[in-house]
Structures are given as C-alpha cells and as structure tokens.
N, C-alpha and C positions, 0 to 999 in steps of 0.2 A: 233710166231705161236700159234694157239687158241690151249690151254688144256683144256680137261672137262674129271673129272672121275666123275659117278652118283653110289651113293648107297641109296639102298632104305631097308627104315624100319619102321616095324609097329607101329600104334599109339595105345598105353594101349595093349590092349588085340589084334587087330589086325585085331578086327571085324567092317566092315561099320555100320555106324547109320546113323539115318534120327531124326531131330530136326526143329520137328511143320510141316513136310509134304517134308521139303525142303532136295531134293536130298543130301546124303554123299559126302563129299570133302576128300580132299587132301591137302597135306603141301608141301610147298617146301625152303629150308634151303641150307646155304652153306657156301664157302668162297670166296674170290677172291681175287687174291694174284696181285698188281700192280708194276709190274717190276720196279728198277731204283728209288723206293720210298718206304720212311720209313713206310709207312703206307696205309693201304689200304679204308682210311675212305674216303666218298663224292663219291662212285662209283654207280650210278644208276642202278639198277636188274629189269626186268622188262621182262613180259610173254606175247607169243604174239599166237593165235589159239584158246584162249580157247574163247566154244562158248556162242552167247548171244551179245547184243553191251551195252556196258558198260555206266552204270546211269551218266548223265551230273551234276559234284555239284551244288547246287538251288542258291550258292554265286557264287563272281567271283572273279578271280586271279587278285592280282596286283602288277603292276611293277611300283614301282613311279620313278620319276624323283628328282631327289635332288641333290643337289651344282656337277652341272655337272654330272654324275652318274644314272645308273639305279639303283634301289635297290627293290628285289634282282637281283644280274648277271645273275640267271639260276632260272625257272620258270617249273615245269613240271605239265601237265594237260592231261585230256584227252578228243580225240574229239567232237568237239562240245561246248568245255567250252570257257567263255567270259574271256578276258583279260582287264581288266582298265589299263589306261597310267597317270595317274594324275600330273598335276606338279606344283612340290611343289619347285620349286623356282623363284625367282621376277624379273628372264625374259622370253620369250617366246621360246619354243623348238617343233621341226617337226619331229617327230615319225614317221620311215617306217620300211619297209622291201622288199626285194625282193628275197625272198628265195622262193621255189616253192611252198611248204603246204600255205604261206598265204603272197600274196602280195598285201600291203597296203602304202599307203602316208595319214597322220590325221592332215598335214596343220600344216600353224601357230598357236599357240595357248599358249594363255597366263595363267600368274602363276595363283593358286586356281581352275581354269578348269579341264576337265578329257575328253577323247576320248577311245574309246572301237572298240576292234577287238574280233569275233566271229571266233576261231582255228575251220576250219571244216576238214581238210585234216591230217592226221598223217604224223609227219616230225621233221624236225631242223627247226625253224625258229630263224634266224640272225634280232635282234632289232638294228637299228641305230638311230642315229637325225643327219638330213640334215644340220645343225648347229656347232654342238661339234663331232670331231671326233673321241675323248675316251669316247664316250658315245656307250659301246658295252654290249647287251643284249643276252640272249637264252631263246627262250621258245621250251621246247621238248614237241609233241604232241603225244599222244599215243593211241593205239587205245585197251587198255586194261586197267582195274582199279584194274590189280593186279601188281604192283610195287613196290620197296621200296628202299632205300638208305643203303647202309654199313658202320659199324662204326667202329670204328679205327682199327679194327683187322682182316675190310676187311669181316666180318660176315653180313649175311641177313638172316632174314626167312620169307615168306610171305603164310599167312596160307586163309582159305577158297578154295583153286583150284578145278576147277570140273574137272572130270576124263577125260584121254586121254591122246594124243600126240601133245605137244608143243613145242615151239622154246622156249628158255631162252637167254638173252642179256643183258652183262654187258655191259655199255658205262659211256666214260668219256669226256663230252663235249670239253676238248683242246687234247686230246688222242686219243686212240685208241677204238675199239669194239670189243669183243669175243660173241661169239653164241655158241651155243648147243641145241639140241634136249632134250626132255626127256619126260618120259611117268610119269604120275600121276596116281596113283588110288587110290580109296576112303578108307581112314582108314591108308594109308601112309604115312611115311614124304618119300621123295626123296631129298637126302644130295649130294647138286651140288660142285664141286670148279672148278672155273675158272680162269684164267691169262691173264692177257692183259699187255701194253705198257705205261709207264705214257708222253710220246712222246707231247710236248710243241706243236700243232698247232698257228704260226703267224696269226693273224687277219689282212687282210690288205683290204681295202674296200675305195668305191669312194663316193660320195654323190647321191643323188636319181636318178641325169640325168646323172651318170657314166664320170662325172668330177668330178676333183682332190679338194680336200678343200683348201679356199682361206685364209682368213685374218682371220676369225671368231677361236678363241683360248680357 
C-alpha cells in the first residue's frame, strides 16, 4: 500500500521572489523507502500537472546496441524527444516496440548505422530486437521536465516547481509505483516520503509478428 506523509517548509525567510521577471517557484524533496531492499537508489520521482508543456532537449537520447545488449537498459525523456538506436556491433539487429506510447519496427539494419524514433506520446515504452531475445530496453516518456532519480538513501529533491496542485510518482521499472498528490507554493520546500515494492516484474515477450523466437541466440 502507497504511503505519503507531506511536510512543508519555508525557503530562507519564507518570502516568494521573482528572478529577471520569472514567476516564484517551489521545491519539492523527499524520501522513498523500497520495501524488501537494501537500498533505495535508482527510484524515478517525477511530477505530473504542473502547467506549461515541457522544452524538447535540442540533443537526442541514445540507446546503442552493443554485444548483444542495449545500453542504457532504461532511458528517460520527455515528450516529443528523439531516441537514436545505433549499432555498434558487426551484425545486423531489428529495433521495435509495441507498447502503446510508441509503436515502431526500424528494419534490418547493419553495424555503424543508427535509426531514430520520435517519443510523442507519454508512456513505458518496451524496446526489443526481432533477433536477440535478451535484448530488453525501457524508455519512460514523461510529459513533465521536473524529475529526478534517488540515491542510495532513497533521497530526491527537485527544485524550480511552479505553484499548485500536483500528482508526485515514484516508479521502478521492474516494480512497483506509488503516487501522491501534493500542493507546492512558491518560497517552499514540500518534504514528500514515499514507499513502494522492489517486487522483480518477469519480462517475457514474442517477436514483432507475436511468434515465439526461433534459432537466432
């Protein structure tokens, strides 16, 4: 079951300011404590309501492909950002997905080459290759650019928030999710803890046309 206690406390003196014209913000900080594990590092935080849609990076993410493997396993972006597939090994491998944010097939395609997927939808999206069947990826699409990861003590703060009432979401791609609401205002931190499940999800998946993988190892 999702826990969330919220306390909230002022920043310096307690009073909102404005810096070069641009509306007061808010901070939001926490913990997040992952059940069944020593440690609470690599847990995604990430805010979802606040207004505005969120600047696309001018670079793009990538996921190469190397001795069998994605690298990185887990990709996070926000929507609208390009993903490059590159591959960097000296055989040919077929990049898809059919997860519902972005369903794509990028063909054969040989070593030193690269193919690109445009994330437009907010989602999970599951990377495979039609080929290698431990070739298992995640890009999480978000439709917010205030996020951040936890480190080992299961701590986050993510600072700039513009004011109001938002959802808060811890996630752990083979886990579980906890949520909370919580209200920001400008010149506070708001000090979240959350608890979620470090609960293993099986990956078990077919190839593009939803048959079983053959010979290819």
């Amino acid at each position: 079951m999702t826990k969330l206690v919220i306390i909230a406390l002022a920043i310096g003196a307690g009073l909102p300011v404005e810096a070069h014209g641009a509306p007061a913000t808010g901070e939001v900080t926490g913990t997040v404590i992952v059940k069944d594990r020593k440690d609470g590092a690599g847990v995604l935080v990430y805010l979802e309501g606040a207004p505005g849609t969120p600047a696309v990076p001018v670079g793009h993410a990538v996921i190469r492909q190397r001795e069998k493997q994605f690298d990185p396993p887990l990709t996070i972006v926000v929507r609208g950002a390009t993903v490059d597939f590159p591959n960097d090994d000296k055989f040919f491998h077929n990049v898809f997905s059919v997860s519902r944010p972005a369903r794509f097939d990028l063909g054969l395609y040989k070593s030193g080459t690269t193919k690109s997927v445009e994330m437009k939808h907010a989602g999970t999206v599951d990377v495979y290759c039609n080929i290698h069947p431990n070739m298992i990826a995640r890009v999480k699409v978000l439709d917010s650019a205030f996020y951040t990861n936890t480190d080992a003590q299961g701590r986050f703060r993510i600072t700039g928030v513009p004011p109001g009432e938002l959802a808060i979401v811890a996630w752990l791609p083979t886990g579980d999710q906890a949520t909370g609401t919580i209200t920001v205002k400008a010149g506070e931190v708001v000090d979240v803890k959350l608890e979620l499940s470090a609960t293993i999800r099986k990956d078990s998946h077919l190839r593009k046309d939803g048959t079983p993988y053959g010979r290819y190892k």
